[in-house]
N, C-alpha and C positions, 0 to 999 in steps of 0.2 A: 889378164882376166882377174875379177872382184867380184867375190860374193861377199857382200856386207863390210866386215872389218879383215875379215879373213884375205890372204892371198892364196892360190892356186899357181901351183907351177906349172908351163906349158907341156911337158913332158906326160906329165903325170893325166892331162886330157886329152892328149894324143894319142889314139890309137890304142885305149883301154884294154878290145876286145883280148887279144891275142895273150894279156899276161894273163885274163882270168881263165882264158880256158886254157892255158899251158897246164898238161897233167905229168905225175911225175912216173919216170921209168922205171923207176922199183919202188916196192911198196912195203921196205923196210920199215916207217915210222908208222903204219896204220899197224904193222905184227907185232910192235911194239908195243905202242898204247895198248891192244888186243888184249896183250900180254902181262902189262902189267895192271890193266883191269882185272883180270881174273886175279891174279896174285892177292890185291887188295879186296877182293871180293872172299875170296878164301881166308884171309888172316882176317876179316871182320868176323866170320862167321865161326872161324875157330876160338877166337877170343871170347865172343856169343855165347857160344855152348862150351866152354870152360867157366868162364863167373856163372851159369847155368847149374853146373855140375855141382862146383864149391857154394853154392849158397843152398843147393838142396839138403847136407847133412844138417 
C-alpha cells in the first residue's frame, strides 16, 4: 500500500482498532504527571512571590 511518496506498512493498517482502544491497567503515569504538575505549579508560584517580596523593599 502507497500513499504518495510515503510507504505504509501492512501491520500497522491491519486491524488498528484494538491498539488504540487498548487502556492501561494502572494508572501510575497519569499520578505522576498529576504530580509533578502540581510540583512545578508550586515552585513557579513560590519563586513569583519571592522576587515579589525582595523587590518590594
Amino acid at each position: 500500500m502507497r500513499t504518495g511518496y510515503r510507504y505504509i506498512m501492512r501491520d500497522q493498517v491491519e486491524n488498528p482498532i484494538p491498539g488504540i482502544m487498548d487502556q492501561r491497567v494502572t494508572h501510575r503515569g497519569r499520578q505522576s504527571e498529576k504530580l509533578l504538575s502540581m510540583l512545578s505549579v508550586a515552585f513557579v508560584t513560590f519563586v513569583y512571590l519571592l522576587a515579589m517580596a525582595l523587590s518590594a523593599d
